[in-house]
C-alpha positions, -999 to 999 in steps of 0.1 A, spaced: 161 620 -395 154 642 -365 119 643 -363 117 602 -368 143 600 -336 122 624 -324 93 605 -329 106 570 -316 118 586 -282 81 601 -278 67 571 -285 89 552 -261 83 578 -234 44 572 -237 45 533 -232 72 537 -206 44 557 -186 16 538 -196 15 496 -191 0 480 -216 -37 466 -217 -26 434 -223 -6 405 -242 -22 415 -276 -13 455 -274 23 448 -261 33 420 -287 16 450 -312 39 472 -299 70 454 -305 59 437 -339 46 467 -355 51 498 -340 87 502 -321 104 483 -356 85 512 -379 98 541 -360 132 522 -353 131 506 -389 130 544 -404 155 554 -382 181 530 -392 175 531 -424 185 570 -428 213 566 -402 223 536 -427 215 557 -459 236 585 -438 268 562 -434 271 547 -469 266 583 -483 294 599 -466 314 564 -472 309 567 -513 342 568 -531 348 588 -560 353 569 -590 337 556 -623 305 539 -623 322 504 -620 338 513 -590 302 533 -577 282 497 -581 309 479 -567 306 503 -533 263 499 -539 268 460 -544 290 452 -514 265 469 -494 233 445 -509 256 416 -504 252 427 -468 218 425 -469 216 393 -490 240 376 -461 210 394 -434 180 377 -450 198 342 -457 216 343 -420 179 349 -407 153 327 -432 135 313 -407 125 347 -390 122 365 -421 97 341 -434 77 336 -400 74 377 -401 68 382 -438 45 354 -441 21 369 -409 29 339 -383 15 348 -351 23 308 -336 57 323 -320 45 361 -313 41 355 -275 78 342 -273 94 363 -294 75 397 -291 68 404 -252 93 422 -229 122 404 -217 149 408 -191 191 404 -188 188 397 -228 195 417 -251 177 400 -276 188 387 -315 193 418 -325 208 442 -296 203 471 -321 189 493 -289 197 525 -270 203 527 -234 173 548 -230 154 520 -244 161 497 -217 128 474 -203 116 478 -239 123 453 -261 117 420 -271 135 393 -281 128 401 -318 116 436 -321 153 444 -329 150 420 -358 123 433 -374 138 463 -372 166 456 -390 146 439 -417 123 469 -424 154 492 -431 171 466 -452 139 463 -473 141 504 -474 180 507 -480 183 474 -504 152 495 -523 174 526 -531 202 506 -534 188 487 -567 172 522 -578 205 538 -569 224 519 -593 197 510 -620 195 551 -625 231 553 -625 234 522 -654 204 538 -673 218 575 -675 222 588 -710 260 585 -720 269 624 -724 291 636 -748 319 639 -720 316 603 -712 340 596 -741 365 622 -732 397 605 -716 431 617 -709 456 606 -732 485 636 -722 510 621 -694 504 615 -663 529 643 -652 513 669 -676 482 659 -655 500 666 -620 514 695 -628 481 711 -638 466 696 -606 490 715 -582 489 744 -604 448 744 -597 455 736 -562 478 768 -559 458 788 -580 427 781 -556 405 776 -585 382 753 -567 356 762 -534 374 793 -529 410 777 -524 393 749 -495 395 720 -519 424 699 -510 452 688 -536 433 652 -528 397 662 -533 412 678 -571 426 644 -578 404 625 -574 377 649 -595 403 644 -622 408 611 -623 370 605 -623 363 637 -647 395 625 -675 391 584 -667 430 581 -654 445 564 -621 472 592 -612 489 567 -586 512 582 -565 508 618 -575 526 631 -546 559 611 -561 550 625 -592 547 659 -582 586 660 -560 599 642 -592 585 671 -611 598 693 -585 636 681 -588 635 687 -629 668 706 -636 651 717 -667 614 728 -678 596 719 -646 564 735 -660 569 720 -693 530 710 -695 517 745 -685 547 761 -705 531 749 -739 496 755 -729 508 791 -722 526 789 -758 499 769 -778 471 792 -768 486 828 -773 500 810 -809 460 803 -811 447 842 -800 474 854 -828 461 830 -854 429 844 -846 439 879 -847 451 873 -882 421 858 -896 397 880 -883 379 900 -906 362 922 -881 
């Protein structure tokens, strides 16, 4: 993403030092090349935000997340037919209107940087925006197609059918224990890996977790018996072994 920002500024450096020949190479300019460069650029800066926006979940709430954002893109294209069929179809009737330089306006789509001042077009900014839908509604589709197509696993049928509270209590007990990124994962970032890993909503686990807290009696109940149940295992074992 740095080397195609990198890239667009160069390039808008250049033509603010050099004027263009004519009409022909500055409507070529804003048609084609400023949108590729700025196209690719808000694309991974789009790819960017809805990667570091993805919830953790099952792969109905995943496509949920991936689908609101093609609805996005749907509303784009239907909110602009008319442009996106004069571009895609190769009009030119309109290009010395909507693709030459303009002043005090910041066009349709006012998608530029201060630095790019006394260089756009009335429409540049549109086309833009249409190349990196094109690219993001692309790995969108794939995005979610790859995810519906995976092979279930063997630990896709594995779901929690303990309590909730037996589930909390092993959660802090992890969290305390540090058992995950060296102690940095947050009780948070452990329930929600759970919940997705064993299929289970834990609600309000902090609730949980004081009522648990507050027991008069067997507070550790859930850890107690997986303490008991797997040294009653080892001893089984011991027994039986023949050696």
């Amino acid at each position: 993403m740095a080397a195609c920002a990198d890239a667009h500024r160069r390039m808008l450096d250049f033509v603010r030092a050099h004027a263009f020949e004519d009409a022909a190479q500055e409507i070529f300019f804003f048609r084609t090349m400023r949108p590729h460069t700025g196209g690719l650029l808000q694309y991974y800066n789009s790819l960017l935000r809805i990667e570091l926006g993805r919830p953790v979940g099952s792969f109905d709430v995943l496509c949920s997340y991936y689908k609101n954002e093609l609805d996005t893109i749907t509303r784009f294209y239907e909110d602009n037919r008319f442009l996106v069929t004069y571009y895609r179809s190769g009009e030119t009737f309109l290009d010395d209107k909507l693709f030459v330089r303009v002043d005090g306006s910041a066009g349709f789509f006012p998608d530029h940087a201060a630095h790019e001042e006394g260089h756009r077009s009335l429409c540049d900014g549109f086309v833009t925006a249409l190349l990196a839908n094109e690219r993001l509604a692309a790995w969108l589709t794939e995005a979610m197609t790859a995810s519906e197509d995976k092979p279930v696993s063997q630990g896709d049928s594995i779901k929690w059918t303990d309590s909730k509270a037996a589930l909390v209590e092993l959660l802090y007990a992890l969290h305390r224990r540090g058992s995950f990124n060296g102690g940095q994962a947050s009780v948070k970032d452990i329930a929600r890996m759970l919940e997705n890993v064993f299929r289970v909503d834990l609600g309000n686990y902090y609730r949980a977790f004081q009522e648990i807290r507050i027991r008069k009696m067997g507070r550790t109940s859930y850890l107690d018996s997986l303490k008991t149940g797997l040294i009653q295992y080892m001893d089984e074992t011991d027994l039986n072994y023949k050696g």
